[in-house]
DSSP file (Angstrom, degrees, kcal/mol; ACC not computed):
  #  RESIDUE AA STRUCTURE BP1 BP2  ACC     N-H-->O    O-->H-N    N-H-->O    O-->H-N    TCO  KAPPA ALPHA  PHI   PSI    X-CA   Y-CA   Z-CA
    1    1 A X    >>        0   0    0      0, 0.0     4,-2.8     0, 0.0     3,-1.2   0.000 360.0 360.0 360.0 -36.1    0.0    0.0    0.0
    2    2 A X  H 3>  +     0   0    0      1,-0.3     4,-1.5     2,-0.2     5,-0.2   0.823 360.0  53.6 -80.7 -32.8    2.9    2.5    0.8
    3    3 A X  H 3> S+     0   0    0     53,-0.2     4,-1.3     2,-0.2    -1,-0.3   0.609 108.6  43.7 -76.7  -0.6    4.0    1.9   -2.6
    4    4 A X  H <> S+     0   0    0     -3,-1.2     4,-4.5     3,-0.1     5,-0.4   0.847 115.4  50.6 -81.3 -33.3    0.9    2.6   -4.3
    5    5 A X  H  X S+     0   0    0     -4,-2.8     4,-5.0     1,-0.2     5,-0.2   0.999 107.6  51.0 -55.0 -60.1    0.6    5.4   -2.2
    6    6 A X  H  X S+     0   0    0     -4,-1.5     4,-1.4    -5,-0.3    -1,-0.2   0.964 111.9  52.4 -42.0 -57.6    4.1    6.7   -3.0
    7    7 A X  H >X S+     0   0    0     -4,-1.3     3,-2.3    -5,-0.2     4,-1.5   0.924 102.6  53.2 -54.9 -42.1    3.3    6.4   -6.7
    8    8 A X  H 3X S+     0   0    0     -4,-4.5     4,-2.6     1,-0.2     5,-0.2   0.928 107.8  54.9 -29.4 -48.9    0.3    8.2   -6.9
    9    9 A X  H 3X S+     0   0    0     -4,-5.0     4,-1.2    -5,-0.4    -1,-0.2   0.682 103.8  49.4 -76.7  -8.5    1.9   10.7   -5.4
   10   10 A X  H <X S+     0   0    0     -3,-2.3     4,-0.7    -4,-1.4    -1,-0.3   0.813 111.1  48.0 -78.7 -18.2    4.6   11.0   -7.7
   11   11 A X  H  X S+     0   0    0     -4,-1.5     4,-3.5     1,-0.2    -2,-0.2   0.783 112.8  54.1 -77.9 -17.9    2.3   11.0  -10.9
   12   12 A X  H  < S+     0   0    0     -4,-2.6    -1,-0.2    -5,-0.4    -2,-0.2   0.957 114.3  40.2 -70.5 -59.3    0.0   14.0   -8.6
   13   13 A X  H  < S+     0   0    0     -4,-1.2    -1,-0.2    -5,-0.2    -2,-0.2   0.787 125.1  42.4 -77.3 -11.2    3.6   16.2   -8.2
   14   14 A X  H  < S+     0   0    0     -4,-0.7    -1,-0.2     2,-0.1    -2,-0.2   0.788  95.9  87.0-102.6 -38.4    4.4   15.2  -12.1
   15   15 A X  S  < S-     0   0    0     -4,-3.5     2,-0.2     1,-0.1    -3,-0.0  -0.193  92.1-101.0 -47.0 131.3    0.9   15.7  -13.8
   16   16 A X        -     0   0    0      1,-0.1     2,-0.7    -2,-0.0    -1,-0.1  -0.474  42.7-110.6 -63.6 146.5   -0.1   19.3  -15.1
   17   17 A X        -     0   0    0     -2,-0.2    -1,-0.1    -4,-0.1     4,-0.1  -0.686  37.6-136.2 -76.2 123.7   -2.3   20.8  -12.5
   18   18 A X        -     0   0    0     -2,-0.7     3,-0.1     2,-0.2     4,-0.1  -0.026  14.4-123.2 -51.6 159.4   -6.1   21.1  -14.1
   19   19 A X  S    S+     0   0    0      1,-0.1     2,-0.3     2,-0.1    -1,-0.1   0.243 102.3  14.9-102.3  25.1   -8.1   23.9  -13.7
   20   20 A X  S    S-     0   0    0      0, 0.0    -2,-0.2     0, 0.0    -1,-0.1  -0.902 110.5 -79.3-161.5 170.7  -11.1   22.0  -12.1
   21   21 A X        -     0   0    0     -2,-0.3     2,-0.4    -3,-0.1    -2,-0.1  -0.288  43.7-149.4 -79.6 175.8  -10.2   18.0  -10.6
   22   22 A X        +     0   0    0     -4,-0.1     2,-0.4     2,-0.0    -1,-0.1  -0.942  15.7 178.7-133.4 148.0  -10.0   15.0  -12.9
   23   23 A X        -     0   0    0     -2,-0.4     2,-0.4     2,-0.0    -2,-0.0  -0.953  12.9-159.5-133.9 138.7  -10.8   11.6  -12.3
   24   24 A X        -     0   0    0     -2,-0.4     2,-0.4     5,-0.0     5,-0.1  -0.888  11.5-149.0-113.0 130.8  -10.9    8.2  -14.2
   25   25 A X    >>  -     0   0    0     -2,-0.4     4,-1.4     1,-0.2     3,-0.5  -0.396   2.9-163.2-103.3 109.0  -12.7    5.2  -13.3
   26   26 A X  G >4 S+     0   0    0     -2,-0.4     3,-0.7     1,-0.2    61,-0.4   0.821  80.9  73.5 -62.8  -8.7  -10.7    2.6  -14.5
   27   27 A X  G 34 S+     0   0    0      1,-0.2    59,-0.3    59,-0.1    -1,-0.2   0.957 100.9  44.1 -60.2 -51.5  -13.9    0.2  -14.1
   28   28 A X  G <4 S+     0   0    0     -3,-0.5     2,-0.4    57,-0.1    -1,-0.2   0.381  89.2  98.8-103.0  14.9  -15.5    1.7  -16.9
   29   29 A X    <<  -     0   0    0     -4,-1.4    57,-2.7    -3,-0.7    58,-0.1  -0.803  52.9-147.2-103.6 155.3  -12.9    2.0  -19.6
   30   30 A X  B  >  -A   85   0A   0     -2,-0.4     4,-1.2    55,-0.2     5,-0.3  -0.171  29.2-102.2-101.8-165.4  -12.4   -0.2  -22.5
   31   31 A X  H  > S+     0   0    0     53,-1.4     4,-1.9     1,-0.2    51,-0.2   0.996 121.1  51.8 -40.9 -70.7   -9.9   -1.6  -24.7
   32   32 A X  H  > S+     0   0    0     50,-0.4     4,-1.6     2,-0.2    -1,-0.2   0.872 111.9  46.0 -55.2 -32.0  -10.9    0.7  -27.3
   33   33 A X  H >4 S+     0   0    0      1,-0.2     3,-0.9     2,-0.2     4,-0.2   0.944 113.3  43.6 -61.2 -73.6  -10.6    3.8  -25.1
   34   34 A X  H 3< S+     0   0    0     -4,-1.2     3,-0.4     1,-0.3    -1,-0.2   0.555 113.3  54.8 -62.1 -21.3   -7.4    3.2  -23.5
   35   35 A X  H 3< S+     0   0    0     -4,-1.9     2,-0.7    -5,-0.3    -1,-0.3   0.988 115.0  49.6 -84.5 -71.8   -5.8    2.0  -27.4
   36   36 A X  S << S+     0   0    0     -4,-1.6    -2,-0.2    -3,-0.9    -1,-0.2  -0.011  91.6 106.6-103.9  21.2   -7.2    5.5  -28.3
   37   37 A X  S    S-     0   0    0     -2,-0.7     2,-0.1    -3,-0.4     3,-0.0  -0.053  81.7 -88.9 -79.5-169.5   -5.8    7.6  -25.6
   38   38 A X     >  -     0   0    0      1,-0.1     4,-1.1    -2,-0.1     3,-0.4  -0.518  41.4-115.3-115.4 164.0   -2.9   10.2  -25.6
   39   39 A X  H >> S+     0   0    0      2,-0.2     4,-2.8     1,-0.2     3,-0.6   0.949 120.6  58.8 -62.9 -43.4    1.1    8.3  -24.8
   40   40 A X  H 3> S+     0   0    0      1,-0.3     4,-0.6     2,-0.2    -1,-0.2   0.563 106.8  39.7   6.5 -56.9    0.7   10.6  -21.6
   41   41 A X  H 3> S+     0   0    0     -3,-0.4     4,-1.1     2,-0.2    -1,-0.3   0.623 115.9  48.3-114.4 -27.8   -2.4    9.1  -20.5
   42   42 A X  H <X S+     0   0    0     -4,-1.1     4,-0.7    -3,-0.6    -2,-0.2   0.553 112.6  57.1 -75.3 -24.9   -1.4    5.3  -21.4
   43   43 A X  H  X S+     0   0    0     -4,-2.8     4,-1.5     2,-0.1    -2,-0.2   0.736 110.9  33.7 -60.0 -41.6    1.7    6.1  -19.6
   44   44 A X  H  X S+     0   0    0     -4,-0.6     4,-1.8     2,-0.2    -2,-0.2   0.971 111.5  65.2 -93.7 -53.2    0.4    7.2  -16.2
   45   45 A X  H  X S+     0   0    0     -4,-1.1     4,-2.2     1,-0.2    -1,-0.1   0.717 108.8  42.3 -45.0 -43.9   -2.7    4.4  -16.6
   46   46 A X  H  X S+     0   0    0     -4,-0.7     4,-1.8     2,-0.2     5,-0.3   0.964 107.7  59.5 -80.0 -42.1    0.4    1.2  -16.5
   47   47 A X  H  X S+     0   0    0     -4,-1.5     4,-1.1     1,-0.2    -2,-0.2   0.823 108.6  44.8 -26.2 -62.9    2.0    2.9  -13.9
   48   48 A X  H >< S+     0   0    0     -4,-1.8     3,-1.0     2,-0.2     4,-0.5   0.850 116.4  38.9  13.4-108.3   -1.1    2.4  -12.3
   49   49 A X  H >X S+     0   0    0     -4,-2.2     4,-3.1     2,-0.2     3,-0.6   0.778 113.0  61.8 -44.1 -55.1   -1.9   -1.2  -13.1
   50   50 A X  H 3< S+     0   0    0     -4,-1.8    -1,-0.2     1,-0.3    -2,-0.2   0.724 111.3  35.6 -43.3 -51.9    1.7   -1.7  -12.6
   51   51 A X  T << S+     0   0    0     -4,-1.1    -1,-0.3    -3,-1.0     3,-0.2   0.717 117.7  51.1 -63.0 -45.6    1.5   -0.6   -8.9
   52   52 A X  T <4 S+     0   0    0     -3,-0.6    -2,-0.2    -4,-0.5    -3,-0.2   0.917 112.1  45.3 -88.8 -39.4   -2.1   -2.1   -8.2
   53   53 A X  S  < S+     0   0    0     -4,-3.1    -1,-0.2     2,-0.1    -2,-0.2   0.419  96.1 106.7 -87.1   4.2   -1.1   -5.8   -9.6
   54   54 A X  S    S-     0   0    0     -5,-0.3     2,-0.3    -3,-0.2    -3,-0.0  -0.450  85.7 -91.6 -67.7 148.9    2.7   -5.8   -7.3
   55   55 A X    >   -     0   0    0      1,-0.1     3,-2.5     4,-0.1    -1,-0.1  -0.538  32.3-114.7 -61.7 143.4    2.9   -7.7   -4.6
   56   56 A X  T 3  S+     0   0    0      1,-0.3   -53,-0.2    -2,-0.3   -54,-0.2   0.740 115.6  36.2 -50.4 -36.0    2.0   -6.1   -1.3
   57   57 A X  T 3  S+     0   0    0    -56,-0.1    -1,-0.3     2,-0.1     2,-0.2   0.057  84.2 132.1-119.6  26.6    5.5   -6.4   -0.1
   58   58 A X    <   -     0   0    0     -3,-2.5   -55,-0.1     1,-0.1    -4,-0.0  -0.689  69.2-101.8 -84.9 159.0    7.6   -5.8   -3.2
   59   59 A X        -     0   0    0     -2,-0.2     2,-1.2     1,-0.1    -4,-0.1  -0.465  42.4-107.7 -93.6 155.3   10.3   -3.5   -3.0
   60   60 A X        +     0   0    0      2,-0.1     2,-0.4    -2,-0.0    -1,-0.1  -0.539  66.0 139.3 -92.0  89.7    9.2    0.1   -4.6
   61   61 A X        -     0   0    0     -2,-1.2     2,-1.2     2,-0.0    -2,-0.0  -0.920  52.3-138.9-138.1 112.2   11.1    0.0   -7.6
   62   62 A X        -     0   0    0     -2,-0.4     2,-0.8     1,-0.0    -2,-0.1  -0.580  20.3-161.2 -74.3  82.4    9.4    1.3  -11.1
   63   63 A X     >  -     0   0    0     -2,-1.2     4,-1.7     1,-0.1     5,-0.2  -0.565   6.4-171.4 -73.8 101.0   10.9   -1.6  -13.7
   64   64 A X  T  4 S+     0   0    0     -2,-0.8    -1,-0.1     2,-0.2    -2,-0.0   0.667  80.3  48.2 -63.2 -14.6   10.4    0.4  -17.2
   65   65 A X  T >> S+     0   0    0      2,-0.2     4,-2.6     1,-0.1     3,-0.9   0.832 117.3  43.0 -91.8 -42.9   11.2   -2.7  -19.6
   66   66 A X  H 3> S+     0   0    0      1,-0.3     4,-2.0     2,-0.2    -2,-0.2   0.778 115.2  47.3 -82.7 -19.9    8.9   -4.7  -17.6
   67   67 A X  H 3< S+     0   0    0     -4,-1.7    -1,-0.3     2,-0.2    -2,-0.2   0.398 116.6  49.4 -89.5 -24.5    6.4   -1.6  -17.6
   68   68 A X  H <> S+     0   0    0     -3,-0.9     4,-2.7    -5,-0.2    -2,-0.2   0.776 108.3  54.4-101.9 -63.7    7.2   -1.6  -21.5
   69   69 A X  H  X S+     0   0    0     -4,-2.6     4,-2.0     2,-0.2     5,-0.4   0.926 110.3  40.7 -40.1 -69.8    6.6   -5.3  -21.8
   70   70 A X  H  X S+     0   0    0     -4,-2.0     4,-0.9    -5,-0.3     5,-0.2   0.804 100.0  70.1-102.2   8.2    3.4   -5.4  -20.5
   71   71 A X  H >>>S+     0   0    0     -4,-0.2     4,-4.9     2,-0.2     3,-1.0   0.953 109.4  44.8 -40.2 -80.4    2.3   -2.2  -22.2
   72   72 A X  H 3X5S+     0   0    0     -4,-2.7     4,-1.3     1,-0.2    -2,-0.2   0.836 106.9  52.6 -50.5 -24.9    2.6   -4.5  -25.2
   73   73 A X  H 3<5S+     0   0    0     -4,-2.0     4,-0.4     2,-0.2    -1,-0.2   0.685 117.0  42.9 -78.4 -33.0    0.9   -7.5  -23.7
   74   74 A X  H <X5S+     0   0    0     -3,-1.0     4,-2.8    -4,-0.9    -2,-0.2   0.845 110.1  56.8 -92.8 -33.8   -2.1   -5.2  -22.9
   75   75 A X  H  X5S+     0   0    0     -4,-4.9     4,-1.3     1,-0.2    -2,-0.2   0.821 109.5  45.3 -71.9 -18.3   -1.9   -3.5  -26.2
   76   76 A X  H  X<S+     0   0    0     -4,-1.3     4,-0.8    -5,-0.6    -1,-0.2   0.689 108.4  51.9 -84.1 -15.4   -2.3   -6.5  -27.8
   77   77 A X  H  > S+     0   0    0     -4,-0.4     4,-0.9    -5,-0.1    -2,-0.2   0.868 115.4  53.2 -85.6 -53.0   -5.3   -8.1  -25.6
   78   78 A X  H  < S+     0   0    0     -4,-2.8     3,-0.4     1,-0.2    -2,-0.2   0.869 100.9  52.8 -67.8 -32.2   -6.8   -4.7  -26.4
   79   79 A X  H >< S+     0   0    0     -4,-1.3     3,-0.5     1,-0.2    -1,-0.2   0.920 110.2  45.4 -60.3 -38.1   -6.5   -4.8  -29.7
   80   80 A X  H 3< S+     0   0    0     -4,-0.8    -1,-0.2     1,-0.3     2,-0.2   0.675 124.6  33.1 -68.3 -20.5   -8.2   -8.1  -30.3
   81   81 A X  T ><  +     0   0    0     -4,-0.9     3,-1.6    -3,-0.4    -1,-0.3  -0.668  65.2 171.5-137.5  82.6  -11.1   -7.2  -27.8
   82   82 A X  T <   +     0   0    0     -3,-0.5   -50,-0.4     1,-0.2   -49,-0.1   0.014  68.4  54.1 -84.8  33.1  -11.8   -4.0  -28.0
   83   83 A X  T 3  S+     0   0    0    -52,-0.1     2,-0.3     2,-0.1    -1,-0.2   0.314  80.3  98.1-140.1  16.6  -14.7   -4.0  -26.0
   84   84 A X  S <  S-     0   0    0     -3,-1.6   -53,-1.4    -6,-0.2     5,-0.2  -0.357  82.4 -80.7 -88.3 174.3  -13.8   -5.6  -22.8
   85   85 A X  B  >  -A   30   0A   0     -2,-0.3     4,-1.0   -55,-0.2   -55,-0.2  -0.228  24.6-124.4 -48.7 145.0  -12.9   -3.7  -19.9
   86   86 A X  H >> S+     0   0    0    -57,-2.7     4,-2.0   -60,-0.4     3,-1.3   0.957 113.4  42.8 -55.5 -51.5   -9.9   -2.4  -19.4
   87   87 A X  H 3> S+     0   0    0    -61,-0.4     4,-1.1     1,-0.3    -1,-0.2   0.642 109.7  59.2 -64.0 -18.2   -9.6   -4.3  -15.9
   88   88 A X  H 34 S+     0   0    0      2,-0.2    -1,-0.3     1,-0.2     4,-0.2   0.777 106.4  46.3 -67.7 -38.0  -10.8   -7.0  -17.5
   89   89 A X  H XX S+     0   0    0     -3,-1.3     4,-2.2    -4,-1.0     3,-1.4   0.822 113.2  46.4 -76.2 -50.2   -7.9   -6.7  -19.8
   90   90 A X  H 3X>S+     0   0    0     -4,-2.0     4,-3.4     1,-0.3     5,-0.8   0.709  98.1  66.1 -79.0 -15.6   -5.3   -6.3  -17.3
   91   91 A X  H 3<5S+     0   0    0     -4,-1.1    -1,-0.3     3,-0.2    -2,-0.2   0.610 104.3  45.3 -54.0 -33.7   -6.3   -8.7  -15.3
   92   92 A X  H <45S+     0   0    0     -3,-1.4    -2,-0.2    -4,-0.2    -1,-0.1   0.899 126.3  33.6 -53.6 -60.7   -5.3  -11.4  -18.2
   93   93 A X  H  <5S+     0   0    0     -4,-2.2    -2,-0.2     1,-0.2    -3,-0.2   0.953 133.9  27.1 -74.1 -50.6   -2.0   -9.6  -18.8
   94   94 A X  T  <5S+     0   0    0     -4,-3.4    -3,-0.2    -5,-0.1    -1,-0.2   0.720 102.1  94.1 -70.0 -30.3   -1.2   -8.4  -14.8
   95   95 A X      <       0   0    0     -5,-0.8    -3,-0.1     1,-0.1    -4,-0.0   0.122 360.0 360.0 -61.4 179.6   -3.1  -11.0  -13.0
   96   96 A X              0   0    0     -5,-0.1    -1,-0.1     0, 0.0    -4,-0.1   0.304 360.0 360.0 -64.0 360.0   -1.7  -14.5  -11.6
């Protein structure tokens, strides 16, 4: 949890600040959104996933090839179903 937390907080101090707040519910995007998003926004979104599918006790270390890797492994599960869920998707590619 202290490493999700810590990431969040770096993508909060790295993100431009909005002029009103932003949110996005990862429950309800799909393949096709997230394939049709900005690099910016597909970037911060594995960071994410990256963070929420680590083990609880893994040491807080950002692996970019492995962050890189399964960017492809999810962009290719999205391309082929581009109407499941995003989590739905990551769950294939991040999951056990």
């Amino acid at each position: 949890m202290k490493k999700l937390s810590a990431l969040l907080m770096a993508i909060a101090l790295y993100a431009p600040l909005p002029a009103q707040a932003q949110q996005l519910d990862l429950a309800t995007v799909t393949c096709k959104d997230f394939i049709a998003s900005d690099k910016q926004t597909i970037g911060l979104i594995l960071m994410w996933l990256e963070g929420y599918y680590s083990d609880t006790d893994a040491k807080p270390i950002v692996d970019f090839d492995k962050m890189k890797a399964d960017g492809g492994k999810l962009g290719e599960y999205c391309g082929k179903n581009p109407g499941h869920s995003l989590i739905t998707a990551a769950d294939e590619v991040f999951g056990p």
